[in-house]
C-alpha positions as CSV (number, residue, x, y, z in Angstrom):
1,X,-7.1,5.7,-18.1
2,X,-5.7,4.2,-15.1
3,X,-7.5,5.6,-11.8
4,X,-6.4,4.5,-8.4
5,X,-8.2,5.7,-5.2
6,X,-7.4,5.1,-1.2
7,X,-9.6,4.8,1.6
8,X,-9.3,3.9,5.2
9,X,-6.6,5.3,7.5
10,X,-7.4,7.2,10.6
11,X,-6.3,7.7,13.9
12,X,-5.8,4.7,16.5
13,X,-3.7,4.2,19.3
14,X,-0.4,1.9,20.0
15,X,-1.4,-1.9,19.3
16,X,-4.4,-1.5,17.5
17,X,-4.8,-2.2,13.7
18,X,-6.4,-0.3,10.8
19,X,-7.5,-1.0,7.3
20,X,-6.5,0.9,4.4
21,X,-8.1,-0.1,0.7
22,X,-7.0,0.6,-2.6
23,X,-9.4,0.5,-6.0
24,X,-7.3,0.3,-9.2
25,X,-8.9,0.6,-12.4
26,X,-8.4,0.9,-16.2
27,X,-5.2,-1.4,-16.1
28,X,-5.8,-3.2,-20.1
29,X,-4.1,-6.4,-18.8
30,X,-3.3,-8.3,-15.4
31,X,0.6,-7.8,-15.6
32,X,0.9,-4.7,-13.2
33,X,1.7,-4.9,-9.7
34,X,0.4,-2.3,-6.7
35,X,2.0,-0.9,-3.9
36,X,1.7,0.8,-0.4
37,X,4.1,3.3,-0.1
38,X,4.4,5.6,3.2
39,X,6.1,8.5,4.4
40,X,6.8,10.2,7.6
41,X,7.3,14.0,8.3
42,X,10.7,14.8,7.6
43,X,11.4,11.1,5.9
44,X,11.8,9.4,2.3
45,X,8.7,8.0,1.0
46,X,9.4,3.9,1.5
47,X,7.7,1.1,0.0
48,X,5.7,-0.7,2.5
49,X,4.2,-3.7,0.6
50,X,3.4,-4.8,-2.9
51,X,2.0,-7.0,-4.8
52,X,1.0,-8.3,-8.4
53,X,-2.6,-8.8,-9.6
54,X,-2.0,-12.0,-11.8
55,X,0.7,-14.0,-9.2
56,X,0.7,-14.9,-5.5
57,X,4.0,-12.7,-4.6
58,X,4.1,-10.4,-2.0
59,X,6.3,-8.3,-0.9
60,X,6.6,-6.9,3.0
61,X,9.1,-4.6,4.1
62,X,10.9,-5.6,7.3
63,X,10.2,-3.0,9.2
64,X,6.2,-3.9,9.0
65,X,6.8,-7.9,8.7
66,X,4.7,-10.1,10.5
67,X,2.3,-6.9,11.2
68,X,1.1,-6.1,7.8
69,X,-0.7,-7.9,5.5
70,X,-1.0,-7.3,2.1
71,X,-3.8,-8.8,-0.1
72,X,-5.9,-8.2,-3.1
73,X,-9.5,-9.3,-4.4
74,X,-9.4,-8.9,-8.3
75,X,-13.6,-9.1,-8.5
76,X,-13.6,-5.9,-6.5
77,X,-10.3,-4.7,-8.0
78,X,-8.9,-3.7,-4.6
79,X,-5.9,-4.1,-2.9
80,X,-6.0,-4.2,1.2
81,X,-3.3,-3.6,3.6
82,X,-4.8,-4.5,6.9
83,X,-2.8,-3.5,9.4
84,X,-2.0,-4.3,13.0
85,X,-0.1,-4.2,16.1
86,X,0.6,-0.4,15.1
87,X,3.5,2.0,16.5
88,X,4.0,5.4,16.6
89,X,6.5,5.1,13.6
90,X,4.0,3.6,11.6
91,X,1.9,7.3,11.1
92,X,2.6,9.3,8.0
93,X,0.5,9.3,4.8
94,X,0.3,5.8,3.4
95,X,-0.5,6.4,-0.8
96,X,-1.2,3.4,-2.9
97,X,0.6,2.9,-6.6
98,X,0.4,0.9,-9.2
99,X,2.8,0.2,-12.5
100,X,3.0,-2.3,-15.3
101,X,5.2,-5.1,-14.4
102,X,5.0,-9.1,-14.7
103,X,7.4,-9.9,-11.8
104,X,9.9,-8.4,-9.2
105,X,8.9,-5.3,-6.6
106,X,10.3,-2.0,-6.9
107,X,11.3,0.5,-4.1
108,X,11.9,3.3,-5.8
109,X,8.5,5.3,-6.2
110,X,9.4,7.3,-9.4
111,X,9.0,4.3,-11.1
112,X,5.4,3.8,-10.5
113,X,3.5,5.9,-13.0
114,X,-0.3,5.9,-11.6
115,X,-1.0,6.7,-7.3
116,X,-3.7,8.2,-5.3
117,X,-4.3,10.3,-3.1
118,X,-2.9,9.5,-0.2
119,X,-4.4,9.1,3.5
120,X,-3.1,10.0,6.9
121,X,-2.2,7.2,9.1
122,X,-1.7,8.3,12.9
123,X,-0.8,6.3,15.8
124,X,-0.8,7.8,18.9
125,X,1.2,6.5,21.6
């Protein structure tokens, strides 16, 4: 059974950085990829970044380029999305998901089958 769990988020002013973390578990294989997806009040849930556990590939949106970071460490299975330089448009609940996949990101977040929680992310400005 696939679990996958969030931590980190908070509250933190304009220009400062937080770190969110993800644990996945009870994938059978490495060919899945996991994602940070967010959404604001009133707004479509977007994908923020991605990537796979078995591959170097990243994905960033362009909205948090250069900002975020993605990154994983497989012996911990977690996934990190450290980041910085936050705006006010950044805050909403930021939910970490996970499908089966060997390559290529995906946007569209009824495609991922397993996702946690979720945790609020505000920025205050």
């Amino acid at each position: 059974q696939v679990q996958v769990a969030e931590s980190g988020g908070g509250l933190v002013q304009a220009g400062g950085s937080l770190s969110l973390s993800c644990v996945v578990r009870g994938f059978s294989s490495d060919l899945f990829h996991v994602a940070w997806f967010r959404q604001a009040p009133g707004k479509e849930r977007e994908l923020a970044a991605a990537i796979h556990w078995n591959i170097d590939n990243t994905y960033h949106a362009d909205s948090v380029k250069g900002r975020f970071t993605i990154s994983r460490d497989n012996a911990k299975k977690t996934v990190y999305l450290q980041m910085n330089k936050l705006k006010p448009e950044d805050s909403g609940v930021y939910s970490c998901a996970a499908m089966r996949a060997s390559s290529g990101f995906f946007a569209d977040p009824h495609q991922y089958n397993y996702w946690g929680r979720g945790t609020q992310v505000t920025v205050s400005s």
